[in-house]
One Martini backbone bead per residue (centre of mass of N, CA, C, O) as a GRO file, in nm:
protein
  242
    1UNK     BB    1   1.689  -0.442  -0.420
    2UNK     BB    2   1.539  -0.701  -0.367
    3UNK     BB    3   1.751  -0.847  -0.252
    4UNK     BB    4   1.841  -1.064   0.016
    5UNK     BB    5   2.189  -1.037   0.183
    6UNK     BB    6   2.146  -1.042   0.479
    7UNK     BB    7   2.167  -1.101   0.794
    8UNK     BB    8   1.985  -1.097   1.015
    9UNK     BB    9   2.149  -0.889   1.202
   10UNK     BB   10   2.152  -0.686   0.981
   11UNK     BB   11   1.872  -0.653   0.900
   12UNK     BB   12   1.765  -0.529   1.150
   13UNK     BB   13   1.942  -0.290   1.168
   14UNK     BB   14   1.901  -0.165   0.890
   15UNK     BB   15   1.577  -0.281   0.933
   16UNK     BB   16   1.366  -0.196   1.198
   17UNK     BB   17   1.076  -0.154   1.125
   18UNK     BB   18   1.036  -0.380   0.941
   19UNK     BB   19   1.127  -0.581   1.202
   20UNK     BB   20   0.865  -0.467   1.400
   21UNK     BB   21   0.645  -0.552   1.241
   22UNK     BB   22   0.710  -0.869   1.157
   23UNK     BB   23   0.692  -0.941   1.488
   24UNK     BB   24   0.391  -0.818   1.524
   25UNK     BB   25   0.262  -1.031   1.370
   26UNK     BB   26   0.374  -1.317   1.485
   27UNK     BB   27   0.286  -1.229   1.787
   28UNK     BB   28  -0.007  -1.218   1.720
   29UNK     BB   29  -0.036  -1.481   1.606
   30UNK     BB   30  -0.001  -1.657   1.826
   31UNK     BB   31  -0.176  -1.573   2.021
   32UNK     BB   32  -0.425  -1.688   1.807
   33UNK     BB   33  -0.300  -2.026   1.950
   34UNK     BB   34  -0.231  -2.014   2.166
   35UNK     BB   35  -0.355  -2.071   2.492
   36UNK     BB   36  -0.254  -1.860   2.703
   37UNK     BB   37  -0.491  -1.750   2.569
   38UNK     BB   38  -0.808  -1.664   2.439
   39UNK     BB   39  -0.788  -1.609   2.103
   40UNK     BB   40  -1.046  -1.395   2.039
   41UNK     BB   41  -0.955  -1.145   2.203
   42UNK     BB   42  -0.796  -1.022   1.922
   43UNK     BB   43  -1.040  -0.994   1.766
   44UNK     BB   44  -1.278  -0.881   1.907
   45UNK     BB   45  -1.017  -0.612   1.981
   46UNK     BB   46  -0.860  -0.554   1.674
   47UNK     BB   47  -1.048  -0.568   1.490
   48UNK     BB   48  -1.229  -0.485   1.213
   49UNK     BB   49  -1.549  -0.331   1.311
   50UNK     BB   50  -1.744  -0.106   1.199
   51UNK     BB   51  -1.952  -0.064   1.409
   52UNK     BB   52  -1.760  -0.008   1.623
   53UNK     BB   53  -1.614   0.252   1.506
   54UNK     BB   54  -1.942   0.384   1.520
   55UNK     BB   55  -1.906   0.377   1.872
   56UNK     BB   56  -1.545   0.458   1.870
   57UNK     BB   57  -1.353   0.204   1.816
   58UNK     BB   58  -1.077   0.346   1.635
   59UNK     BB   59  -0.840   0.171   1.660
   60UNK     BB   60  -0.966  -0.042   1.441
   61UNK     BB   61  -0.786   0.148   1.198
   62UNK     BB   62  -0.506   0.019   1.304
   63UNK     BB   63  -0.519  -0.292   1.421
   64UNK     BB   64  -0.555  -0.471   1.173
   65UNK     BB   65  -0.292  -0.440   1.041
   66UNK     BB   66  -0.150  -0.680   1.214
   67UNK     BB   67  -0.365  -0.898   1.148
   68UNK     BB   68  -0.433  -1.231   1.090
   69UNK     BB   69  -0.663  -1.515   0.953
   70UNK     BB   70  -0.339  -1.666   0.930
   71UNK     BB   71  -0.049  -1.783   0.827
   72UNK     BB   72  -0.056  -1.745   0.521
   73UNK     BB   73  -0.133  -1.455   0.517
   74UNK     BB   74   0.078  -1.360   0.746
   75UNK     BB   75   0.327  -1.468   0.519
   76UNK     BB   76   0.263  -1.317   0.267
   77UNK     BB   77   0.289  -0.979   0.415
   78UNK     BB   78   0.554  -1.029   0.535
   79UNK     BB   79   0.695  -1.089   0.291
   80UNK     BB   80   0.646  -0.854   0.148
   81UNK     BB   81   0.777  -0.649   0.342
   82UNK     BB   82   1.035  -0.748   0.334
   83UNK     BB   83   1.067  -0.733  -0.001
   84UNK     BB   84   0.940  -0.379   0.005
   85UNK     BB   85   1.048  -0.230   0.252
   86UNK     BB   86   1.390  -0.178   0.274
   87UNK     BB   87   1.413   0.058   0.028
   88UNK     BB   88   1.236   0.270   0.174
   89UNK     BB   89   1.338   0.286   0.429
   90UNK     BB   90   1.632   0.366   0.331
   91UNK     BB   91   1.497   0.630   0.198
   92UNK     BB   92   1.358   0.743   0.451
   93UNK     BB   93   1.311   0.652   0.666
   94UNK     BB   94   1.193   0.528   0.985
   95UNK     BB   95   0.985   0.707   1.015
   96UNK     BB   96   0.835   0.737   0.742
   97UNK     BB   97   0.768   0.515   0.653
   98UNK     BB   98   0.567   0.450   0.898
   99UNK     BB   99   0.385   0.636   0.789
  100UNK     BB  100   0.307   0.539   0.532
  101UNK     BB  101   0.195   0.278   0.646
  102UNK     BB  102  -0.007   0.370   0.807
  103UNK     BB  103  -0.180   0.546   0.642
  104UNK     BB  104  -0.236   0.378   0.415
  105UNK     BB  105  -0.394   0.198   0.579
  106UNK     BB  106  -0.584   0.387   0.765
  107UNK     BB  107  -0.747   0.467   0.478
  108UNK     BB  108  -0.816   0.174   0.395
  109UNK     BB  109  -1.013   0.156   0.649
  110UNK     BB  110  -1.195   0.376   0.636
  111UNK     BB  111  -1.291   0.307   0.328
  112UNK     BB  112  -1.426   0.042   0.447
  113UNK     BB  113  -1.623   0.211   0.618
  114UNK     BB  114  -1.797   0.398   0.416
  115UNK     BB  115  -1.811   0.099   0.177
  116UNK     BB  116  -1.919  -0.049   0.380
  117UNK     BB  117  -2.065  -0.235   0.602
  118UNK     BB  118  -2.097  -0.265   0.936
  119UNK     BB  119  -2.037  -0.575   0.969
  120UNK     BB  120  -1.778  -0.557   0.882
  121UNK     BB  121  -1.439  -0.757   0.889
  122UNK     BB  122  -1.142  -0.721   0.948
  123UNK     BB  123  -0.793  -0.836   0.842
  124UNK     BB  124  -0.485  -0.681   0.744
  125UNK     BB  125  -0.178  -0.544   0.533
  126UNK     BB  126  -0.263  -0.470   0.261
  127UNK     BB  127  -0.328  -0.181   0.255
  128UNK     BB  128  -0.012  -0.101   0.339
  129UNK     BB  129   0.141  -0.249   0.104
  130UNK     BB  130  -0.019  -0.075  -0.130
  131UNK     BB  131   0.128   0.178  -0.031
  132UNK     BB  132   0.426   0.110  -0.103
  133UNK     BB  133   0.331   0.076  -0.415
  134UNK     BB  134   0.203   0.319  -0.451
  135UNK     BB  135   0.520   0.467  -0.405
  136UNK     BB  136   0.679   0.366  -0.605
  137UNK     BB  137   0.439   0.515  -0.860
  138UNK     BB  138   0.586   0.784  -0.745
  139UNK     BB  139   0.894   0.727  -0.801
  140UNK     BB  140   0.847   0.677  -1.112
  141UNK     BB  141   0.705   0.941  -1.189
  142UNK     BB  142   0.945   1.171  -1.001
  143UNK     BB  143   1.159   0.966  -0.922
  144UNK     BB  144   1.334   0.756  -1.117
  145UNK     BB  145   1.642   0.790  -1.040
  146UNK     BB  146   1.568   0.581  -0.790
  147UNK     BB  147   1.523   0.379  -1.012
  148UNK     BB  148   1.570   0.140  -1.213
  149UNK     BB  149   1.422   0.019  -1.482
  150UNK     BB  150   1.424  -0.307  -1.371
  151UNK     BB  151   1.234  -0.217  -1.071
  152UNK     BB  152   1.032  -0.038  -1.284
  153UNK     BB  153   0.883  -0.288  -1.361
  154UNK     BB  154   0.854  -0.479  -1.134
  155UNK     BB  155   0.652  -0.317  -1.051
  156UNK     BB  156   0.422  -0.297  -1.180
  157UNK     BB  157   0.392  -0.584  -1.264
  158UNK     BB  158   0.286  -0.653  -0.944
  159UNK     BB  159   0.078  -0.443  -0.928
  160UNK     BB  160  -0.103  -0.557  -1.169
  161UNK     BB  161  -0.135  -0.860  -1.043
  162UNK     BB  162  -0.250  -0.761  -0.774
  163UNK     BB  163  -0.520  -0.645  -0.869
  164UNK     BB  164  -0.610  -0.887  -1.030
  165UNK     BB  165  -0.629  -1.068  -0.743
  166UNK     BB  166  -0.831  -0.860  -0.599
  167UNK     BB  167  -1.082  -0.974  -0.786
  168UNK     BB  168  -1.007  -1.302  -0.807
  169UNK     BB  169  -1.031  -1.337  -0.511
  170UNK     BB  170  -1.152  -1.460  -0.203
  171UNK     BB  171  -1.170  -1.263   0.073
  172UNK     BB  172  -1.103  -0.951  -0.028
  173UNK     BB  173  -1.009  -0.630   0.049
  174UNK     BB  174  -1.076  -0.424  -0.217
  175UNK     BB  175  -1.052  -0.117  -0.080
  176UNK     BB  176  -0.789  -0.141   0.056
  177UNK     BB  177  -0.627  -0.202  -0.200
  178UNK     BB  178  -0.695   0.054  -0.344
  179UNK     BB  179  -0.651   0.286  -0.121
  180UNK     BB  180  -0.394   0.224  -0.052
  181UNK     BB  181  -0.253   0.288  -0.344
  182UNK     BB  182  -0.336   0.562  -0.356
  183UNK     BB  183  -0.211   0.671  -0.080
  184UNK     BB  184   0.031   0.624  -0.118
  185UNK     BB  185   0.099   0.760  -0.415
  186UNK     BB  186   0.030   1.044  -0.273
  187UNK     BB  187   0.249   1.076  -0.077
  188UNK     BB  188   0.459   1.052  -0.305
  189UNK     BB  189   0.344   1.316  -0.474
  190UNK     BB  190   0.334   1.529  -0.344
  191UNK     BB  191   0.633   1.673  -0.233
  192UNK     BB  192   0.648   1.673  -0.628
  193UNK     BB  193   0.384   1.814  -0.745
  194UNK     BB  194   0.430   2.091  -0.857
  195UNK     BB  195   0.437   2.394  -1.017
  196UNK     BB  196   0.618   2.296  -1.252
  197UNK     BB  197   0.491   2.040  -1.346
  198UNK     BB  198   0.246   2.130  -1.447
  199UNK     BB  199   0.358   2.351  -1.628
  200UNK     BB  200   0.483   2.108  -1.823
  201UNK     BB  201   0.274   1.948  -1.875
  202UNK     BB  202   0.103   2.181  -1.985
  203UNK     BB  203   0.262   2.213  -2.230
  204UNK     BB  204   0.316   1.950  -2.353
  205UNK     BB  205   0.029   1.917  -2.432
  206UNK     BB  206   0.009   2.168  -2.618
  207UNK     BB  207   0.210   2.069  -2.788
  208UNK     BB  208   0.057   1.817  -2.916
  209UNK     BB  209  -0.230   1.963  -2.988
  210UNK     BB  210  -0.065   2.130  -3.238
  211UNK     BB  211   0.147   1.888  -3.376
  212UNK     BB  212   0.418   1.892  -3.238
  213UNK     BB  213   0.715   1.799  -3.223
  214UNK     BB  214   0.702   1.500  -3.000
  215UNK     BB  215   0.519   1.551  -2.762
  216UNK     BB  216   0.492   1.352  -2.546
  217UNK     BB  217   0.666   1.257  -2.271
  218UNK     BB  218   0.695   0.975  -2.143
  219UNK     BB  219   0.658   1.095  -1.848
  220UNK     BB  220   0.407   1.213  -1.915
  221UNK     BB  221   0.273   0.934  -1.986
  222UNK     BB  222   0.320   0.788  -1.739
  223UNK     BB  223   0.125   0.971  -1.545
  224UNK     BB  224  -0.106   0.963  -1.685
  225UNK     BB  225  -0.166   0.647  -1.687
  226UNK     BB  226  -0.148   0.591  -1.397
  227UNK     BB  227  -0.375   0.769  -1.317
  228UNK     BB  228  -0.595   0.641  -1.496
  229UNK     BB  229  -0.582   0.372  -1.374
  230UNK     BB  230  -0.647   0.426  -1.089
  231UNK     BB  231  -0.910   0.545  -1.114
  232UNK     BB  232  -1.053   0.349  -1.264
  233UNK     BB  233  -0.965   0.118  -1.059
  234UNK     BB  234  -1.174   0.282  -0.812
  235UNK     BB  235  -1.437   0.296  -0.949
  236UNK     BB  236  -1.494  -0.011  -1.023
  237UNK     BB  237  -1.427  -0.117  -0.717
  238UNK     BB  238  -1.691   0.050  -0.599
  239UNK     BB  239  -1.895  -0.061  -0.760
  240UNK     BB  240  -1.874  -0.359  -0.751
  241UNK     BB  241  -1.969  -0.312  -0.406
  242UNK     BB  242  -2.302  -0.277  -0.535
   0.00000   0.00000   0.00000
């Protein structure tokens, strides 16, 4: 599923989405080293700078998506793209993957404005990236059936991983890493945590409560720990940041 076998054309033909994304990344990374511009002129006018945004600038919840403050930044994240986006691509289709991805990143950076001081400055996808990650563990508790056992470990363990190390890097927008994968995760829940699945789940937990046997199903041991999980892990980071 993670694995790209296409050649390039066949990349580009199958997931259109995914490769208008890593070449607006490439383009813009380019356009702020080559002298044919000004270089500043792009981070002055596309980053993220609360300050700005609370001025009117409000495009810049969404320009900073695309930018990024060096190749190393811009290479890991369009990489990521890459192998964590062609699946959800062709699960959603065109339009809604790009819906995902913008909602994700641009509440991500919402979230920076609210919880950042106004100086704060940033550039970067990773809080649509983690927005992906968050529809992924929406998949994983609502729809398994659409990822193997084995694909469902793998996110999980990339989750971990990345939190992980949003805490433990430095110059990291933990803000944005964290709401983008709830926002990403909520994008996935609500068009199917219906009233069927609430009243199944409290139902199971009464089961639980009484000492019958059986007690929770799995996937609901599932959806509270990813729930209990995320939430900790908002709080933590919003904590943190004060």
């Amino acid at each position: 599923m993670f694995t790209r076998t296409e050649s390039f054309r066949e990349f580009i033909r199958f997931y259109p989405i995914v490769s208008t994304i890593a070449a607006i990344h490439i383009i813009l990374y380019l356009l702020t080293i080559l002298p044919v511009f000004p270089n500043y002129w792009f981070f002055e006018n596309l980053s993220g700078v609360n300050l700005y945004i609370m001025e009117g600038e409000l495009w810049r919840l969404i320009t900073p998506i695309f930018m990024h403050s060096g190749f190393s930044h811009m290479l890991f994240n369009s990489f990521s793209l890459v192998l964590f986006g062609p699946p959800l691509e062709r699960l959603l289709g065109g339009g809604r993957f790009l819906m995902v991805y913008l909602v994700s990143g641009f509440l991500a950076n919402v979230a920076t404005l609210l919880l950042e001081p106004l100086t704060y400055t940033h550039v970067g996808s990773s809080g649509a990236i983690f927005g992906l990650f968050g529809y992924y563990l929406a998949i994983i508790v609502f729809r398994k059936h659409l990822l193997s056992k084995q694909n469902s470990q793998i996110i999980l363990v990339l989750c971990v991983i990345s939190l992980i190390m949003t805490f433990l890097e430095p110059n990291i927008n933990i803000t944005a890493h964290i709401f983008g994968l709830v926002g990403g995760f909520l994008l996935g829940a609500i068009p199917y945590y219906n009233k069927n699945s609430v009243t199944s789940t409290v139902n199971e937990v009464s089961r639980w409560a009484k000492g019958r046997r059986g007690g929770l199903s799995t996937l609901s041991a599932i959806k509270m720990l990813i729930w209990g999980l995320i939430i900790l892990i908002a709080i933590i980071g919003v904590i943190a940041r004060f």
